[in-house]
C-alpha positions in Angstrom: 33.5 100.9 -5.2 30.5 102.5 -6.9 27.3 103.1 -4.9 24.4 100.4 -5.3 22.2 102.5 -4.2 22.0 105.8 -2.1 19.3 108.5 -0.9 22.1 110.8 -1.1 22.1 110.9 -5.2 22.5 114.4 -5.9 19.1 116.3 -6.0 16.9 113.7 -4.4 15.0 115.0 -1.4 16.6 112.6 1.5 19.8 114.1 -0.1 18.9 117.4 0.7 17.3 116.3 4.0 20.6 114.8 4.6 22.6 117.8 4.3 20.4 120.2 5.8 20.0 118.0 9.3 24.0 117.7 8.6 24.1 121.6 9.0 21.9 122.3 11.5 23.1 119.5 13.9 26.4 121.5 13.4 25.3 125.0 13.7 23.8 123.6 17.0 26.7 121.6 18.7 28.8 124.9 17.7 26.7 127.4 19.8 26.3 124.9 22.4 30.4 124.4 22.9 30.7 128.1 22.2 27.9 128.7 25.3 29.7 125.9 27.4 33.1 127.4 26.7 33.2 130.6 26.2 30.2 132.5 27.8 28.8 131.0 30.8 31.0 127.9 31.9 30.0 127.5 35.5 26.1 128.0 34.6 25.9 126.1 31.7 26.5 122.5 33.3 24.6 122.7 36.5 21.3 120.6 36.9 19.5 123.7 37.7 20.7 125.9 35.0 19.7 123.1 32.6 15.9 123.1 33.9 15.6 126.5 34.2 16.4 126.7 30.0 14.5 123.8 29.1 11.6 125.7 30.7 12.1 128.3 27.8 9.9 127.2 24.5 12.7 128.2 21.9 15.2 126.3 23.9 13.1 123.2 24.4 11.8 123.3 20.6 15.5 123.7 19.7 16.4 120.3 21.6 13.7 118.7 20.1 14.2 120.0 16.6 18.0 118.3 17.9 16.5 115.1 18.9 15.0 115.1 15.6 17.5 115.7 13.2 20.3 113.7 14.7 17.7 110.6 14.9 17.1 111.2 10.8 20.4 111.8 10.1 21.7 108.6 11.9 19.0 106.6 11.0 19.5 107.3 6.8 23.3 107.1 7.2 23.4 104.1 8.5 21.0 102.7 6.4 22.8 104.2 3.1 26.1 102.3 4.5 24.7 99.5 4.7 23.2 99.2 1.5 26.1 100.4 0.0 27.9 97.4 1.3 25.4 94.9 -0.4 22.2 94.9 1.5 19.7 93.4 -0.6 15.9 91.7 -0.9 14.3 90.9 2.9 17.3 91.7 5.4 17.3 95.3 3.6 13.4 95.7 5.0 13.8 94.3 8.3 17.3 96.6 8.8 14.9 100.0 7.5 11.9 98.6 9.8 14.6 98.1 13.1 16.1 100.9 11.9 12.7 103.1 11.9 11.5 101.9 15.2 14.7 102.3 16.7 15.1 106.3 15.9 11.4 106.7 16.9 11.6 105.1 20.0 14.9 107.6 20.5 12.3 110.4 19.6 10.2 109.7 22.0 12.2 108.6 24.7 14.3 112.4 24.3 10.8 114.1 23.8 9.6 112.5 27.0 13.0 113.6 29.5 13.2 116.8 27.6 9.3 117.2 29.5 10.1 116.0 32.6 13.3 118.4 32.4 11.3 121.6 31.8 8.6 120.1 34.9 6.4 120.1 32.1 5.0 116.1 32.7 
């Protein structure tokens, strides 16, 4: 079935947005399970161990940064999908407009525990 329409045409910019929240969300999740796994097990999933590195700026920045990516990169996917399958005229803008308001209340909601995690509220 060919595409009706995509942000992910070759060489458009939520195309390479796409793909570079893909990567990083990946490079991410990798070092985290790598952390979890490999290095520090027992540390890694206590409550205390988990505020005491959300009180580090890189670390916090980097869930963030996270929180941002996966919200973009969920958001535009599904959104893509579901034009693909036929979306069209008003339903398309009230989907993109639910869509948008849902991954920014995500944003905000994970900004706002990421703060109260690092004791910085």
């Amino acid at each position: 079935m060919a595409e009706r329409y995509s942000s992910f045409a070759p060489g458009g910019t939520a195309w390479l947005l796409q793909r570079i929240t893909a990567a990083f969300l990946v490079v991410v999740l990798a070092f985290h399970f790598f952390q979890l796994h490999f290095v520090n097990h027992a540390y890694e999933v206590t409550f205390l161990g988990t505020q005491a590195r959300m009180q580090n700026v890189g670390y916090f920045l980097t869930m963030v940064l996270f929180l941002i990516a996966g919200a973009f990169h969920g958001v535009n996917g599904v959104y893509n999908a579901l034009v693909n399958q036929g979306l069209d005229g008003t339903p398309k803008k009230v989907v993109l407009a639910v869509l948008v308001i849902a991954g920014g209340a995500l944003i905000v909601q994970g900004i706002y525990v990421a703060l109260a995690m690092a004791g910085w509220t």
